[in-house]
DOZAVEX-665490 format. One record per residue: x, y, z of N, C-alpha, C in turn; residue in one letter. Coordinates in steps of 0.001 Angstrom, whole numbers, plus 524288, in hexadecimal, padded with zeros to 5 digits. Example, Ala and Ser with C-alpha at 12.3 -4.5 7.8 and 13.67 -1.06 7.14 Angstrom:
BEGIN
<r n_east="83386" n_north="7E9C6" n_up="81E78" ca_east="8300C" ca_north="7EE6C" ca_up="81E78" c_east="83390" c_north="7F31C" c_up="81E78" type="A"/>
<r n_east="83232" n_north="7F736" n_up="81BA8" ca_east="83566" ca_north="7FBDC" ca_up="81BE4" c_east="83264" c_north="8001E" c_up="81EBE" type="S"/>
END
This chain:
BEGIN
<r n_east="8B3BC" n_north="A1269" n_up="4F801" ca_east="8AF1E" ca_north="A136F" ca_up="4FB2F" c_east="8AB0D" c_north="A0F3B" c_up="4FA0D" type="X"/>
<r n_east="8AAC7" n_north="A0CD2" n_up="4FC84" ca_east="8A558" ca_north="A0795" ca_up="4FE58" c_east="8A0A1" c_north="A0B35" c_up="4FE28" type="X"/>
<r n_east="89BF2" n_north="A07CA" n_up="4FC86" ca_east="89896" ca_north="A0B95" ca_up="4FEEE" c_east="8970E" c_north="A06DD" c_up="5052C" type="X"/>
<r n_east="894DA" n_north="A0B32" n_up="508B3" ca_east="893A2" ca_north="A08C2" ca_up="50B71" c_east="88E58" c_north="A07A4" c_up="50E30" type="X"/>
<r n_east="88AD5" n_north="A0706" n_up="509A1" ca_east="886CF" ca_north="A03E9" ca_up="50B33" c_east="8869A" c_north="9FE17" c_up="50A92" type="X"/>
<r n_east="8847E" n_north="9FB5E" n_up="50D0D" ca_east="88417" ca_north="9F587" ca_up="50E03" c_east="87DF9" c_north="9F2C5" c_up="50E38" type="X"/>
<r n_east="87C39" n_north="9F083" n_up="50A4D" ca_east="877C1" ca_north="9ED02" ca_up="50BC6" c_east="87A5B" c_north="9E6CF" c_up="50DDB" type="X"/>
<r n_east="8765C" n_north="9E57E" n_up="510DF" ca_east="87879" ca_north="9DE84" ca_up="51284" c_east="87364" c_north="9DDA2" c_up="51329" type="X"/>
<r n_east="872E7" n_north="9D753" n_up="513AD" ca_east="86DC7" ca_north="9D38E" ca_up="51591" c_east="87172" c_north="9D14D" c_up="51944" type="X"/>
<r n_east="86FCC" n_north="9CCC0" n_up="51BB9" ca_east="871AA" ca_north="9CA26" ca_up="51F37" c_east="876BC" c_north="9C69B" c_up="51D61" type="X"/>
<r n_east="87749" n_north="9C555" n_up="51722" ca_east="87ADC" ca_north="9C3C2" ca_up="514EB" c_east="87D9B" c_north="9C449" c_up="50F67" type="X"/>
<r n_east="87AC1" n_north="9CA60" n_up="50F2F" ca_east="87D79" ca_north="9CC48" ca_up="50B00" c_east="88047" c_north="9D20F" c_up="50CC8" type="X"/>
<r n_east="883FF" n_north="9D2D7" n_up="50CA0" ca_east="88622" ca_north="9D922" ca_up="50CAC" c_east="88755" c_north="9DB21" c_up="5070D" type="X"/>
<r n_east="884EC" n_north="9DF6A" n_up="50577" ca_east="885D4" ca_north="9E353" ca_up="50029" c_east="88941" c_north="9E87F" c_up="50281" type="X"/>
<r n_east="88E5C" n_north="9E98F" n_up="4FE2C" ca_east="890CB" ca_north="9EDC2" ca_up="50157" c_east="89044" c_north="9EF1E" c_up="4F91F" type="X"/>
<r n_east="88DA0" n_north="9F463" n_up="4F929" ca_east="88B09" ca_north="9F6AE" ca_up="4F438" c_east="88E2D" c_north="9F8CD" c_up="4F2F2" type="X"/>
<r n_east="892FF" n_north="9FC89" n_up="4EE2B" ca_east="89300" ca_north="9FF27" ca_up="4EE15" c_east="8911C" c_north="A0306" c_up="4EA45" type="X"/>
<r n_east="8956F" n_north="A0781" n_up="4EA52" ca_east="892DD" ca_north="A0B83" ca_up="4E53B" c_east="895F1" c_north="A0ACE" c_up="4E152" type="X"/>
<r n_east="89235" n_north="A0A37" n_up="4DC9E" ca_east="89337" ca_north="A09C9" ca_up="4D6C1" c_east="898FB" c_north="A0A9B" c_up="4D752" type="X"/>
<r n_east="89BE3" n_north="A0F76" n_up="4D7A8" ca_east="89F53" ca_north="A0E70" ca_up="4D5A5" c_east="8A372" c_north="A0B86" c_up="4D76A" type="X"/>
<r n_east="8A211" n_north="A0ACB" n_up="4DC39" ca_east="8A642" ca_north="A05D2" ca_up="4DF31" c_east="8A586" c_north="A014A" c_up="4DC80" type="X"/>
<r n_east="8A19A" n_north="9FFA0" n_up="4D7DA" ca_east="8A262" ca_north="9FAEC" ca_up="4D5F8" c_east="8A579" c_north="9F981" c_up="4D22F" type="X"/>
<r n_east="8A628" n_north="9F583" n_up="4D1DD" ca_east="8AC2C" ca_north="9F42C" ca_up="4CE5C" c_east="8A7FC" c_north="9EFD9" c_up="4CA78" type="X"/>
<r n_east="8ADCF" n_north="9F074" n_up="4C6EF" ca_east="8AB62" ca_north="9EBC3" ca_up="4C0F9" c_east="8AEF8" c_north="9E658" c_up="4C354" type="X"/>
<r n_east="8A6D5" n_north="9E32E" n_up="4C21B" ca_east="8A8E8" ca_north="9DCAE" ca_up="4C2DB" c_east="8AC13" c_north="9DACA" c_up="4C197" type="X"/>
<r n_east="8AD91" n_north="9DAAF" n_up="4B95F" ca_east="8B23E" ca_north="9DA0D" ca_up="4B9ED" c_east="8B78C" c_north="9DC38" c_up="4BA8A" type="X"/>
<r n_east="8B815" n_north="9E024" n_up="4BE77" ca_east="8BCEA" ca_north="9E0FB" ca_up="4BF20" c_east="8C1C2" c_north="9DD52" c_up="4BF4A" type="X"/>
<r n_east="8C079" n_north="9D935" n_up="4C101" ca_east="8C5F2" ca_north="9D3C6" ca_up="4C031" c_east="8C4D7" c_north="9CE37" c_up="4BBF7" type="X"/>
<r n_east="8C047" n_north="9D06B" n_up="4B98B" ca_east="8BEE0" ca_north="9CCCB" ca_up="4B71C" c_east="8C54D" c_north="9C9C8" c_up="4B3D4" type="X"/>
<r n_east="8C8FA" n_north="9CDB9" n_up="4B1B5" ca_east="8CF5A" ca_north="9C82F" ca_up="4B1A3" c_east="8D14C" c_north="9C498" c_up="4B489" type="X"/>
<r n_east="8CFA1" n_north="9C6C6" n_up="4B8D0" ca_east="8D14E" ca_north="9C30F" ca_up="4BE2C" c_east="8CCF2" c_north="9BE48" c_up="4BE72" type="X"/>
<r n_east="8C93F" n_north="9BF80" n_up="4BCB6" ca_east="8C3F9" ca_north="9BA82" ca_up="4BD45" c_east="8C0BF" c_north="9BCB0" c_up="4C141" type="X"/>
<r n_east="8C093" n_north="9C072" n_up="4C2EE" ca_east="8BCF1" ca_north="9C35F" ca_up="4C6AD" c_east="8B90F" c_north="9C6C0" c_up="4C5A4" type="X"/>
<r n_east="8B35D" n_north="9C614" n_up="4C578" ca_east="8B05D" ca_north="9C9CF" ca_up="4C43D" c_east="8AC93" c_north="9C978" c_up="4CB1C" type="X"/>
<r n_east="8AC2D" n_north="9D046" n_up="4CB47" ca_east="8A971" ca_north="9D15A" ca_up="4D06B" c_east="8A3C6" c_north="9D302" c_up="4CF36" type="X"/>
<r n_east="8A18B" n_north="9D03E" n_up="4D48E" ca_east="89BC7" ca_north="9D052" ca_up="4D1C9" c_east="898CC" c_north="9D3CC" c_up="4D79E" type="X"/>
<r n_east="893F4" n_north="9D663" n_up="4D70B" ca_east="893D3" ca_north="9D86F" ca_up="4DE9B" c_east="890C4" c_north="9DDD9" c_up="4DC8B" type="X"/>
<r n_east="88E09" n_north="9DFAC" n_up="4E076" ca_east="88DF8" ca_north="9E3B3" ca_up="4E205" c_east="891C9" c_north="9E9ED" c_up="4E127" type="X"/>
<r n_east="8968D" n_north="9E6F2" n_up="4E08C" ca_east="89B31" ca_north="9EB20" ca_up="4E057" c_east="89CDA" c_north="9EB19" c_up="4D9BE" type="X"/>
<r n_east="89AF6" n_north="9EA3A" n_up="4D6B4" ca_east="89B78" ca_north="9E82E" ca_up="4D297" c_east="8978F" c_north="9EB85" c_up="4CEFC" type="X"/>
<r n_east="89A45" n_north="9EE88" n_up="4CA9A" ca_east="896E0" ca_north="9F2A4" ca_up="4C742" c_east="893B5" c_north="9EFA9" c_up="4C5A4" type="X"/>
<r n_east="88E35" n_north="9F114" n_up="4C6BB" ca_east="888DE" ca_north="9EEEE" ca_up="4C4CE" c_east="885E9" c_north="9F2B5" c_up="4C445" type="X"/>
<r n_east="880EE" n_north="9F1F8" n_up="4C041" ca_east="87C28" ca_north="9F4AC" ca_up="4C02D" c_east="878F2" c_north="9F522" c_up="4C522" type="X"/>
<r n_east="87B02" n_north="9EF5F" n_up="4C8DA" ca_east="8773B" ca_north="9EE68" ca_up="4CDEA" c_east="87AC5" c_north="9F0B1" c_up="4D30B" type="X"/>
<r n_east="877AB" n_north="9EEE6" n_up="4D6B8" ca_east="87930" ca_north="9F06B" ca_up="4DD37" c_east="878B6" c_north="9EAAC" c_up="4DEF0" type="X"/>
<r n_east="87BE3" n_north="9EA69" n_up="4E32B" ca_east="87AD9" ca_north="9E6C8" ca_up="4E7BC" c_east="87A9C" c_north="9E0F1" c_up="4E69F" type="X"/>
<r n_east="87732" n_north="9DDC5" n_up="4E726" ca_east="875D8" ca_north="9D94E" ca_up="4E5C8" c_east="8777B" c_north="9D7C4" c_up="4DEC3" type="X"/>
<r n_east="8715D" n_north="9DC17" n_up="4DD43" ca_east="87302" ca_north="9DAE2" ca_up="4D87B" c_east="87668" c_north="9DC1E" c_up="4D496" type="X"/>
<r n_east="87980" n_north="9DEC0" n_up="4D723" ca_east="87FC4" ca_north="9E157" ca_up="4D316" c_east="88292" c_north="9D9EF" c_up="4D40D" type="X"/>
<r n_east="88265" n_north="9D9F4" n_up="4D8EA" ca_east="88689" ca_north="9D3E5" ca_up="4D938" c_east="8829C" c_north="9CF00" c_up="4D5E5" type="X"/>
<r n_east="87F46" n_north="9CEBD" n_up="4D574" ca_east="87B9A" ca_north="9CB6F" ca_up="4D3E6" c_east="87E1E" c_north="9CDFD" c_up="4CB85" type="X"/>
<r n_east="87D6B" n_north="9D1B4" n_up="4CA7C" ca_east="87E93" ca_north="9D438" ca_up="4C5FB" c_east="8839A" c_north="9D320" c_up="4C3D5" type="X"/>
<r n_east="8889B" n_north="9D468" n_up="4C8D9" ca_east="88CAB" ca_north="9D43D" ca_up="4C6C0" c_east="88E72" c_north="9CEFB" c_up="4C813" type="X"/>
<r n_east="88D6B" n_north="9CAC6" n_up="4C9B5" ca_east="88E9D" ca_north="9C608" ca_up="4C952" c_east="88D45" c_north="9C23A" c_up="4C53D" type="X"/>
<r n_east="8882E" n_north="9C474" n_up="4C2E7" ca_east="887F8" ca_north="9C322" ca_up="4BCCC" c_east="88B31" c_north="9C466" c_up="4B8EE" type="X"/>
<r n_east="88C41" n_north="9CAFB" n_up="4BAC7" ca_east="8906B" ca_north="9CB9E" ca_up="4B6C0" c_east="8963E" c_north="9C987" c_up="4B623" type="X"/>
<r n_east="8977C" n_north="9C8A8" n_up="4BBC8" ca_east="89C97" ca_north="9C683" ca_up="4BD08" c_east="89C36" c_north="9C0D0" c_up="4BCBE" type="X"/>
<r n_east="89A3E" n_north="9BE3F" n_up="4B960" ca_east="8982B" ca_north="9B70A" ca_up="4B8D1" c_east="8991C" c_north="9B81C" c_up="4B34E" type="X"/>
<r n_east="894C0" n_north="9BB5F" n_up="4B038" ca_east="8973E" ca_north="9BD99" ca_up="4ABAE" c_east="89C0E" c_north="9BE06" c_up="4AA3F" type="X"/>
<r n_east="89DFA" n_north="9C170" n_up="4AD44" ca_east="8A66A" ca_north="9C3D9" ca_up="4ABB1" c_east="8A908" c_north="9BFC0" c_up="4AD4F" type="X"/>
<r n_east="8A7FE" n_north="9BB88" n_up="4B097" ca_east="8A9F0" ca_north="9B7EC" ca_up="4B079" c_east="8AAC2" c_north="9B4E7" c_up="4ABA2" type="X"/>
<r n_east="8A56F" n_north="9B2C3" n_up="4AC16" ca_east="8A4A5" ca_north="9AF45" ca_up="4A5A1" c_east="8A727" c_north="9B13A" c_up="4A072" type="X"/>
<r n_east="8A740" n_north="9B465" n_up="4A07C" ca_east="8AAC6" ca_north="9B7BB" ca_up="49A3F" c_east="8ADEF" c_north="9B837" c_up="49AE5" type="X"/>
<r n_east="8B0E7" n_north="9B927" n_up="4A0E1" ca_east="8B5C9" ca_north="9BAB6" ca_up="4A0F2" c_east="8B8B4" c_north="9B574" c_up="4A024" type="X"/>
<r n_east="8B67A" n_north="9AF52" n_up="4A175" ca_east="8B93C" ca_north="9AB61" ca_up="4A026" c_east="8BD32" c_north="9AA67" c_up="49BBC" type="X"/>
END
């Protein structure tokens, strides 16, 4: 189940969901993949969850080297 509310601007679309639809960044971190976003367990929402978890996933990168 999505949720289905949607914010957009003219060139951004946000599709939000609920907490527990979010998954851990590094879920593939063996593979070399860390996910960073909105969809991504954070303290934040929206903008700044991806702004949050892209620090963290720059982080799990770097250590995971």
């Amino acid at each position: 189940k999505l949720s289905t509310l949607r914010r957009s601007t003219a060139s951004i679309l946000l599709h939000p969901c609920e907490l527990e639809q979010r998954v851990d960044g590094a879920l593939y971190i063996d593979n070399g993949i860390v996910l960073a976003g909105a969809h991504v367990i954070s303290e934040s929402v929206l903008s700044d969850a991806a702004i949050e978890t892209g620090r963290a996933a720059a982080k799990l990168l770097k250590n995971h080297r």
